[in-house]
Steps between C-alpha positions, in 0.01 A plus 500: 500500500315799525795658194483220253744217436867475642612210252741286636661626794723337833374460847671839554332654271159424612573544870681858453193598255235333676344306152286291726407265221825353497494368865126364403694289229771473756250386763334207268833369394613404847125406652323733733534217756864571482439873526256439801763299673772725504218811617447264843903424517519920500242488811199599291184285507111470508533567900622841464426634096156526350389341150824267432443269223772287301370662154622786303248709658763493800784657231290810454451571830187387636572426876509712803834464649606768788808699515617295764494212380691647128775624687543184683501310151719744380717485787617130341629611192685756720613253714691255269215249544408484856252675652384596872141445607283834523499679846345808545558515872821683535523460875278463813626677863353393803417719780747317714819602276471182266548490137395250227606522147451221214762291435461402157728218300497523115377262311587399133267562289635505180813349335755813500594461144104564423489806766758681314439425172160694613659791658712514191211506258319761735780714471386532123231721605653737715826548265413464167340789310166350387468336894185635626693617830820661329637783679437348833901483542516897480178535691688282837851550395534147499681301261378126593122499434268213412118509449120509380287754432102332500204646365120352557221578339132504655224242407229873451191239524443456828583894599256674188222246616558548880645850525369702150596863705912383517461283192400832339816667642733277284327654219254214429818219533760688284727472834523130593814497700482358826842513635851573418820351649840502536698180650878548499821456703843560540764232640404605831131608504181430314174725529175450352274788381119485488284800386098441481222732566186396739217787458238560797152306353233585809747374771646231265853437330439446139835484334483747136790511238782722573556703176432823447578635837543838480403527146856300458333201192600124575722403784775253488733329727790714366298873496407429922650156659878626329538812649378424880721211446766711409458706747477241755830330420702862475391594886600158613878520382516831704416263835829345518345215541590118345224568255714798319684390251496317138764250422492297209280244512688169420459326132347134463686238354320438189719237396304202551182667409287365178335756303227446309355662186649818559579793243862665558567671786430901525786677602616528883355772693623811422660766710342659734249823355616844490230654333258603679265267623136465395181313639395325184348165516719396195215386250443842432131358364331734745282209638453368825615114427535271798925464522572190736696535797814208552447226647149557500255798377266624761240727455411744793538537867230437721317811625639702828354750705557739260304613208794628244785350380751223713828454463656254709911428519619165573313351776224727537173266556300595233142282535414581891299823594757660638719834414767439265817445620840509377753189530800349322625154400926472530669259283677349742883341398471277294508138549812272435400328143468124435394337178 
């Protein structure tokens, strides 16, 4: 990682710190054909995500996955397993007084024992102290968060030989960072964050890092995807809507689970924080390293009409030419278990 060695540490650990080694070692141990499989179960697949390859390149976050399509992956581990197909038609009204609106069934995805064991290690990074989105509880004033922050870093070949005027505005490929994310949910909701920047090249989109925006250094997913994430889920519990709300998310019966080669466990997340909360990516190395983003890492969002920086919430459809939009994924109740 891009502050030196870690040493033994749990699952935990590495997910709350982002040590993106350890899920390369994790990666090899149960077969990237494994990993690969359980990226289509969550809906995600060569149709719809760019540069997918069962290797470890996939770990550090080589593919182009939209927001979308996160949040709908996402929306499983939510969900206690099952998931509901992505629709980003709302509704459709007829000029005749007729209305149309998708009736969507569930369908389990995952075994729920595996779902929550997830959202319980994802809660590691929003709760513990080192998690590289701590502070998000006092930023929503919600109690019952799970998620990722992602980081992806450029490949600065194609853009100094193609584009030398913006390569030169990274300061000659100091700033490498091509997007930053933030993928989380409560029992009720899950929202995915994208931020990339697409600069005006002679009428053309050319995607360039975005660090240094406003003189600010390297972006992460915590110092731009957290806080309109945060912000995000704060409005939404003033809507009285069936999205407000955080109650515990349920525990997974470990009991029958084998674990394998494992160190002793780090300590349960801790309280919620009190201090106040900073945007630190939580290597504190100062370099941009890619930081993968559960289930799988994604690099940027396709270009949009416009020039700057995206974000998109939820549903928003990130790779058509068209202006951003703003949409949400529900958990809906969960499902009655069966093992």
């Amino acid at each position: 990682n891009d502050d030196g060695s870690h040493g033994m540490i749990t699952i935990n650990t590495a997910t709350a710190a982002s040590v993106n080694t350890a899920f390369v070692r994790l990666s090899n141990q149960v077969t990237y054909k494994d990993v690969m499989q359980t990226i289509n179960d969550l809906g995600i697949n060569s149709g719809n995500a760019q540069g997918l390859a069962d290797n470890a390149r996939l770990t550090l976050g080589i593919s182009a996955v939209s927001p979308a399509r996160m949040a709908d992956a996402y929306s499983a581990f939510a969900n206690n397993g099952a998931q509901y197909p992505l629709i980003e038609v709302k509704e459709i009204k007829g000029t005749d007084g007729t209305d149309w609106k998708p009736n969507a069934k569930p369908t389990q995805v995952l075994d729920p024992n595996v779902a929550e064991t997830v959202t319980q290690t994802l809660e590691h990074v929003t709760h513990d102290t080192d998690g590289t989105a701590y502070g998000a509880t006092n930023e929503t004033g919600l109690q019952n968060i799970a998620g990722k922050t992602g980081t992806s870093t450029m490949d600065m070949g194609p853009l100094q030989a193609n584009y030398p005027d913006i390569y030169n505005k990274t300061q000659n490929g100091y700033f490498t960072t091509a997007a930053v994310w933030f993928n989380g949910y409560t029992p009720k909701l899950e929202a995915a964050v994208a931020v990339s920047r697409w600069l005006d090249e002679n009428g053309k989109e050319i995607q360039a890092p975005v660090d240094n925006i406003n003189g600010s250094g390297f972006s992460f997913g915590a110092s731009v995807s957290l806080p309109i994430w945060s912000e995000f889920m704060k409005l939404m519990q003033g809507t009285n809507s069936k999205y407000a709300g955080d109650p515990a998310f349920p525990a997974p019966n470990t009991s029958t689970m084998q674990i394998q080669n494992s160190p002793s466990p780090s300590a349960s997340p801790s309280a919620s924080a009190s201090a106040t909360p900073t945007h630190g990516h939580g290597h504190g190395g100062g370099t941009a390293s890619p930081t993968p983003s559960v289930p799988t890492p994604s690099m940027s969002p396709q270009p949009t009409n416009s020039p700057t920086c995206q974000a998109f919430f939820g549903l928003g459809n990130c790779p058509s030419p068209s202006p951003s939009t703003t949409n949400i994924s529900p958990s809906s109740p969960r499902p009655s278990r069966s093992h």
